[in-house]
C-alpha positions as CSV (number, residue, x, y, z in Angstrom):
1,X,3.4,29.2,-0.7
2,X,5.0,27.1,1.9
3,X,4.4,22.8,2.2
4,X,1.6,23.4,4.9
5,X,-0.7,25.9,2.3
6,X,-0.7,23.0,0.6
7,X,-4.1,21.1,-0.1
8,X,-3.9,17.6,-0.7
9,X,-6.0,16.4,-4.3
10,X,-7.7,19.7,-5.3
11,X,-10.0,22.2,-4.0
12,X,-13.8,23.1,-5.5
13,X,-12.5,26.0,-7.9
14,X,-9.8,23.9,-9.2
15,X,-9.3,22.5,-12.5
16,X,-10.3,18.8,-12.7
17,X,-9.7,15.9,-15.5
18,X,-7.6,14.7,-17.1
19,X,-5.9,18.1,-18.7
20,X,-5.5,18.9,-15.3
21,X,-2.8,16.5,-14.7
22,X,0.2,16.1,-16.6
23,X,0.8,13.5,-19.2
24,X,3.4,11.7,-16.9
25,X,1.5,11.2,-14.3
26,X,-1.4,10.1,-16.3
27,X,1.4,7.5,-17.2
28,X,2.4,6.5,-14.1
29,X,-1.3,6.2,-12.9
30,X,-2.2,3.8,-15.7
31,X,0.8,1.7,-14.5
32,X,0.0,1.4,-10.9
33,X,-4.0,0.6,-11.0
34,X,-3.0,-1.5,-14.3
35,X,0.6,-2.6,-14.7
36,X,1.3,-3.2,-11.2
37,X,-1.3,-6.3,-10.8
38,X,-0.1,-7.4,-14.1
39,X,3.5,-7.2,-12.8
40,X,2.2,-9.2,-9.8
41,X,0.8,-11.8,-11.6
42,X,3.7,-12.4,-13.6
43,X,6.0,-12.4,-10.9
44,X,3.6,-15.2,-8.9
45,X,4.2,-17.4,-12.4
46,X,7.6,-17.1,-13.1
47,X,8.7,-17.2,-9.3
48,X,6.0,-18.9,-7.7
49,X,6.2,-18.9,-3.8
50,X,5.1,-22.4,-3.1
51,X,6.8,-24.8,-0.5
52,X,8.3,-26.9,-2.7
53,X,10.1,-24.5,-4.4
54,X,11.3,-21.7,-2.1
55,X,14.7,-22.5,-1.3
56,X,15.6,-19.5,-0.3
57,X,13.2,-17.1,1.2
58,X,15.8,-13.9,1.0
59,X,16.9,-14.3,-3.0
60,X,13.0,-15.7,-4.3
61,X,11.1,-13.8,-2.5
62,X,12.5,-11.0,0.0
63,X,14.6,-9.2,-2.7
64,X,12.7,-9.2,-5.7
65,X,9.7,-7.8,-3.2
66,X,12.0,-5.0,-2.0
67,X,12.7,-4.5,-5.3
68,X,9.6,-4.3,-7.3
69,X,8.8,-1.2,-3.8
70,X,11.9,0.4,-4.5
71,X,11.2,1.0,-8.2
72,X,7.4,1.7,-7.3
73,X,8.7,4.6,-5.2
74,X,11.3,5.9,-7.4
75,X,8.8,6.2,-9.9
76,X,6.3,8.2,-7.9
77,X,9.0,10.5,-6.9
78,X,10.6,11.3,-10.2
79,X,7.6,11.9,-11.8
80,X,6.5,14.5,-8.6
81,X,9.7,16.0,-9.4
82,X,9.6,16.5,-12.9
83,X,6.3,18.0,-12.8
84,X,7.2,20.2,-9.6
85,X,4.5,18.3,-8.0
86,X,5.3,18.8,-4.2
87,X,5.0,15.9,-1.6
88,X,2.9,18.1,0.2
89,X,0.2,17.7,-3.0
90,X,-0.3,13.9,-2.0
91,X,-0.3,14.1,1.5
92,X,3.3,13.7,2.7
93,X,5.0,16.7,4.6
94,X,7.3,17.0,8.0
95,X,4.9,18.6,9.7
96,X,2.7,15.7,9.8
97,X,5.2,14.2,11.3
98,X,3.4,14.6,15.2
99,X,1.8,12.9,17.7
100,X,-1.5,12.9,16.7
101,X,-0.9,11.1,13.6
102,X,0.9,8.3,16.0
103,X,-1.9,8.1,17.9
104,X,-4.5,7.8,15.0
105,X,-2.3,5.6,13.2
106,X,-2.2,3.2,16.4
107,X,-5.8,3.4,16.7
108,X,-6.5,2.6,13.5
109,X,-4.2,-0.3,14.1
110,X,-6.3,-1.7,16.3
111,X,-9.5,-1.4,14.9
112,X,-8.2,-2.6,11.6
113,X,-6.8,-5.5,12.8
114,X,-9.9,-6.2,15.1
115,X,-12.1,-5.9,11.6
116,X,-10.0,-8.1,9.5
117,X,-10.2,-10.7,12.3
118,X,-13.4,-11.0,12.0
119,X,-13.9,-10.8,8.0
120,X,-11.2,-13.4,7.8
121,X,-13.0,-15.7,10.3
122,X,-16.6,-15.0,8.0
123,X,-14.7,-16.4,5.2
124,X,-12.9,-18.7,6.6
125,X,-16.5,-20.6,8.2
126,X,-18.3,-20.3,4.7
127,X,-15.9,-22.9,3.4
128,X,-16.8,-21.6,-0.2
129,X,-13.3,-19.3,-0.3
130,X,-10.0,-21.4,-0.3
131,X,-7.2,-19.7,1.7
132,X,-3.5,-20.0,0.6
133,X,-1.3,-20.5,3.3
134,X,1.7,-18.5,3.4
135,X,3.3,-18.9,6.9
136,X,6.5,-20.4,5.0
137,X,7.5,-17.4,3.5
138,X,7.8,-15.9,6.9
139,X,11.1,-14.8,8.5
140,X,13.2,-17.5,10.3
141,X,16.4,-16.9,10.3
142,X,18.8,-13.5,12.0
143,X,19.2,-12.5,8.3
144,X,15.2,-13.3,7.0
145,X,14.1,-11.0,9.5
146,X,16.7,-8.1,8.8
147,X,15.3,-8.5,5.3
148,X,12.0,-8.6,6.7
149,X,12.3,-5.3,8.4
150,X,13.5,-3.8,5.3
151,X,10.4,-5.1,3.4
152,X,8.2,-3.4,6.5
153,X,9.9,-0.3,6.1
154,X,9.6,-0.6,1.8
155,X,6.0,-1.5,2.1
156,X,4.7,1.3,4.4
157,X,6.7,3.9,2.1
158,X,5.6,2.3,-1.9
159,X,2.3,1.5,-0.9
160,X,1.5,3.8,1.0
161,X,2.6,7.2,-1.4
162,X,1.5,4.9,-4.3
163,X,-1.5,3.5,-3.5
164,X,-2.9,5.8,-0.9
165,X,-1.2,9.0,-1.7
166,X,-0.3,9.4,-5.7
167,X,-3.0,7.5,-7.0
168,X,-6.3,8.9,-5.0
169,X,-5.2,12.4,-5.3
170,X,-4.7,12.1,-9.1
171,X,-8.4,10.7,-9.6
172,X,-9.8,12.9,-7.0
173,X,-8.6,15.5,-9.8
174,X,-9.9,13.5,-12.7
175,X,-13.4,12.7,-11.0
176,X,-14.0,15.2,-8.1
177,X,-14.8,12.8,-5.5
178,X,-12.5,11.1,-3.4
179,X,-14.4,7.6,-2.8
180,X,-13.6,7.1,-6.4
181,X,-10.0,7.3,-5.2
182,X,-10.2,5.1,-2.5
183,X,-12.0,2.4,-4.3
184,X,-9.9,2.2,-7.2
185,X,-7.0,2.2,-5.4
186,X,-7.8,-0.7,-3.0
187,X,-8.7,-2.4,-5.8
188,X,-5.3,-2.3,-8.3
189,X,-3.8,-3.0,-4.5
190,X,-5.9,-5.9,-3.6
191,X,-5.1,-7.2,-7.3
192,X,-1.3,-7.0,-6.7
193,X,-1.8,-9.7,-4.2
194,X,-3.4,-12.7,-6.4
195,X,-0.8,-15.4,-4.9
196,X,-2.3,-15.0,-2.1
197,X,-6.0,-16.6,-3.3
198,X,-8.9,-15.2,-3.1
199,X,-9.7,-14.5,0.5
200,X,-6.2,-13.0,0.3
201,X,-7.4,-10.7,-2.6
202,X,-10.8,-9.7,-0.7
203,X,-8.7,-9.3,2.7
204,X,-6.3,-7.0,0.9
205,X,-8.8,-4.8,-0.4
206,X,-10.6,-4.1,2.4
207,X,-7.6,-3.4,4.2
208,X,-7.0,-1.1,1.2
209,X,-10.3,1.0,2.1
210,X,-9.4,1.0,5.4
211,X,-6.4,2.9,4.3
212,X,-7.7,4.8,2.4
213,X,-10.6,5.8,4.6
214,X,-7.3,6.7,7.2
215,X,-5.4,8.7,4.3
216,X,-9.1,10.9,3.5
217,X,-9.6,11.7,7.2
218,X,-6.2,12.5,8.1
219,X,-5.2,14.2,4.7
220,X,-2.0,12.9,5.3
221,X,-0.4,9.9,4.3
222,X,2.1,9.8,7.5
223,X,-0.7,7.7,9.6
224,X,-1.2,4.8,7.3
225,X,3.1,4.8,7.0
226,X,3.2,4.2,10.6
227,X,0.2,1.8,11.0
228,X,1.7,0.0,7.6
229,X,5.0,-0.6,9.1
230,X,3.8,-1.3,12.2
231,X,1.3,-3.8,11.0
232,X,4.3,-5.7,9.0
233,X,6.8,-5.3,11.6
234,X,4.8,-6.6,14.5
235,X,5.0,-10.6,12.7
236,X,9.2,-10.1,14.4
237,X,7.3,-9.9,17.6
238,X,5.1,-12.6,16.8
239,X,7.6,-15.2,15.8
240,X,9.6,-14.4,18.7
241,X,6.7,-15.7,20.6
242,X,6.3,-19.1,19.0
């Protein structure tokens, strides 16, 4: 069976639940939609990114973000191996490496940003949902935004086989249905990103079902990598403008 037979989640005579998958990746699951917003939240406490007391943007907060991406994706790969789990199985192979996935992921792009926009202006006009500002933490200097790039690049990757790919294929096995997936997921996400308040939190999780509405109708995590990247990279070009 070659990487392109592969399905992603599980066809309708498969096995699902939870004896379907194997105990490590039950593990791994239960970290990500529980002990990843946990992580989050203790990281925000003991290293809180507030004005006052960043004083460097590369050691407080670039690294230990690159970091905490770097472990999230070693974890999802070493499990994959040890269970011969392909990456095929969660929607990451070359061959979706092609144009078409470009093109939906700049599309997507566009409409997602052109969405958020709006939701973020709702919220902001109701006046009832605070909004943390975090334009501080943004690159300045040569180095910041060489670090920057690297987080772009760590994002799209982590989040995207994480959140996107490991986690809604292993609960499309469990429950069958792939919404379940994609809401689940968006939600552990949006939780990972408490310091940013709670428009921040609502903003992040429906950017997470946009993601995973793009990983569903694609079956292929490559789109969302691209728009991800993309979508963090593009603040270099803003900057450069202001």
């Amino acid at each position: 069976m070659t990487e392109s037979d592969i399905q992603i989640g599980l066809e309708p005579e498969e096995p699902r639940g939870i004896a379907a998958i194997p105990s490590v990746q039950i593990y791994l699951l239960l970290f990500l939609l529980i002990g990843y917003p946990l992580l989050s939240v203790v990281m925000s406490l003991v290293n809180n990114p507030d004005t006052a007391k960043v004083t460097s943007r590369i050691g407080q907060i670039y690294l230990p973000s690159l970091l905490i991406q770097i472990i999230i994706l070693t974890l999802v790969i070493l499990v994959l191996r040890r269970t011969a789990t392909p990456l095929a199985a969660i929607g990451l192979s070359k061959e979706d490496v092609n144009w078409a996935n470009l093109v939906a992921a700049l599309i997507f792009l566009a409409g997602a940003w052109t969405m958020i926009l709006i939701l973020r202006s709702a919220i902001m006009r109701s006046g009832y949902i605070p909004e943390k500002d975090f334009l501080f933490l943004l690159p300045r200097t040569l180095p910041e935004k060489g670090f920057w790039l690297a987080l772009s690049i760590g994002a799209a990757l982590s989040e995207e086989i994480a959140f996107r790919g490991y986690i809604i294929t292993r609960l499309r096995i469990l429950t069958g249905r792939y919404w379940m997936g994609a809401l689940v997921s968006s939600l552990a996400f949006s939780l990972g990103h408490l310091y940013q308040g709670l428009a921040g939190v609502i903003l992040t999780f429906v950017y997470g079902l946009l993601f995973a509405g793009l990983f569903v109708a694609r079956k292929s995590i490559v789109p969302g990598i691209i728009a991800h990247f993309l979508q963090d990279a593009l603040v270099l070009f803003t900057l450069a403008q202001m």
